[in-house]
C-alpha positions in Angstrom: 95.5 -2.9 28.3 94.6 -5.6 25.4 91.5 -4.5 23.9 89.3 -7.5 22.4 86.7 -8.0 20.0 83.8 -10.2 19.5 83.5 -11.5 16.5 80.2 -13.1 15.7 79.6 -15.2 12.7 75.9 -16.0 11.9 74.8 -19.0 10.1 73.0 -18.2 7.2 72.1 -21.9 5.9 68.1 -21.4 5.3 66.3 -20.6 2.0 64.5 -17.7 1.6 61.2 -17.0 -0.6 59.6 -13.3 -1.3 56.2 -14.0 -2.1 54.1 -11.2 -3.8 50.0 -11.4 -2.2 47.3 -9.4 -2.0 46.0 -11.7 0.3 45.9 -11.5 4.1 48.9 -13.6 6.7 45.8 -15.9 7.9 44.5 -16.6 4.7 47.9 -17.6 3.0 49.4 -19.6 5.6 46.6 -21.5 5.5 47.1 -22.1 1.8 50.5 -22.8 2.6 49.4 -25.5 5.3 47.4 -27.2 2.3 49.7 -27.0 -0.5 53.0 -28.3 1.7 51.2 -30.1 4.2 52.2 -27.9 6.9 50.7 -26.5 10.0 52.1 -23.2 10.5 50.9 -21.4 13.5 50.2 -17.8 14.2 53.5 -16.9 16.9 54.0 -13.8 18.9 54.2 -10.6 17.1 57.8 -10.0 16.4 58.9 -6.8 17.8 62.5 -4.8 16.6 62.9 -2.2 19.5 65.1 0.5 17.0 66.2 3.2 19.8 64.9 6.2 19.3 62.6 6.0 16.4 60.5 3.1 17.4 59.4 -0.6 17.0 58.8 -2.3 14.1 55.9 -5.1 14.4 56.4 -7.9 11.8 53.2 -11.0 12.2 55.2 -14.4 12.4 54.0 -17.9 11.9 55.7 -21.0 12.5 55.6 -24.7 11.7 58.6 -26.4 13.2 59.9 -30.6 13.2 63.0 -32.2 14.7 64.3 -31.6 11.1 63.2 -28.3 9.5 61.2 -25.4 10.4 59.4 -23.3 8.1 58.6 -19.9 8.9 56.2 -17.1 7.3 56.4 -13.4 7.8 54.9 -10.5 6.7 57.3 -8.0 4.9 55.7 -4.8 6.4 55.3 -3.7 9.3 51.4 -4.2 11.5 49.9 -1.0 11.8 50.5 2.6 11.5 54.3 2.6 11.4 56.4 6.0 11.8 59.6 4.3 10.5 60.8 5.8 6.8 61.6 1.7 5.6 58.8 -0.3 7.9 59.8 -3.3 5.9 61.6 -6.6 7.7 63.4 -6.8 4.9 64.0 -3.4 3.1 65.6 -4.4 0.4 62.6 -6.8 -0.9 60.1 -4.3 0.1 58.5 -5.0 -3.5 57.6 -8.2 -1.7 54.5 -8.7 0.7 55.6 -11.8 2.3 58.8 -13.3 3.5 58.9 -17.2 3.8 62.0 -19.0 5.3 62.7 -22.7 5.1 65.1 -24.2 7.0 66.4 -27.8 7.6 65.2 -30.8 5.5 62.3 -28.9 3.9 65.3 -27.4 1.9 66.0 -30.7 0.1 63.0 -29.7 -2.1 64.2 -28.7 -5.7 63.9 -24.7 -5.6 62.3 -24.8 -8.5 59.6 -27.5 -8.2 58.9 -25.3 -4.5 58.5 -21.8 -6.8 56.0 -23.9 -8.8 53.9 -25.0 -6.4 53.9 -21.7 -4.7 52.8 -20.3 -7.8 49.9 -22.5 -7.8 48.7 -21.1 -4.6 45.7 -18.9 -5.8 46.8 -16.0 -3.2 50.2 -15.7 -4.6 50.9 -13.5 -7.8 54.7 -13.8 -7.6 57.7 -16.0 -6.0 61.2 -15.6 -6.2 63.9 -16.9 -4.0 66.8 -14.9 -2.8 70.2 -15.9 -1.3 70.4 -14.8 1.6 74.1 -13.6 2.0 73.1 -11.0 -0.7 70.5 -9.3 1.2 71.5 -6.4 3.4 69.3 -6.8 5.9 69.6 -11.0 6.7 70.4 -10.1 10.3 66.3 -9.8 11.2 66.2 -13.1 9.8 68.6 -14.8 12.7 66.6 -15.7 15.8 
């Protein structure tokens, strides 16, 4: 018998920001919506079901066109988590929040974006990462 294998290959084409705030979700995507004349909306609650130890609750908002989509999640986990890493993103956990831009929104120069995060009041710190370098990128893919 022929044995096969499914081979998946993700697309990975999105830009991804690790934004350092001492500021609640709410309060920074509404900062967000200002600054980038957005409207990013407060989605369901992403849950990761991880068998056996438990799920991991990330808060997600969203702001989506025909073009791009823009969303903003928070890098550790709601509540009282029992998970060692509760991050969504473990390997940024030095990062509060996780923003990822997809679509035409990416034509923006990355660095004239980092400078107009940084003018954001909440935000302390702004860095973008590639996203193929980050172990964890599949939480990313929805």
């Amino acid at each position: 018998m022929t044995k096969h294998r499914l081979d998946i290959a993700y697309d990975y084409s999105f830009d991804v920001y690790g934004l350092v705030s001492s500021g609640r979700d709410y309060k920074l995507a509404w900062a967000l919506n200002k600054l980038l004349h957005l409207r990013l909306t407060k989605q369901q609650d992403l849950c990761y079901e991880l068998p056996g130890i438990g799920c991991l609750e990330i808060s997600n908002y969203q702001f989506a066109t025909e073009h791009s989509e823009v969303r903003l999640f928070r890098n550790k986990a709601l509540g009282n988590s029992t998970l060692k890493k509760p991050f969504l993103l473990p390997d940024i956990k030095e990062y509060d929040y996780v923003l990822q831009i997809t679509g035409a929104m990416q034509q923006l120069y990355p660095s004239e974006l980092i400078n107009r995060l940084r003018g954001v009041p909440l935000v302390q710190y702004v860095k973008k990462f590639d996203p193929l370098t980050l172990k964890f990128k599949e939480n990313l893919i929805f």
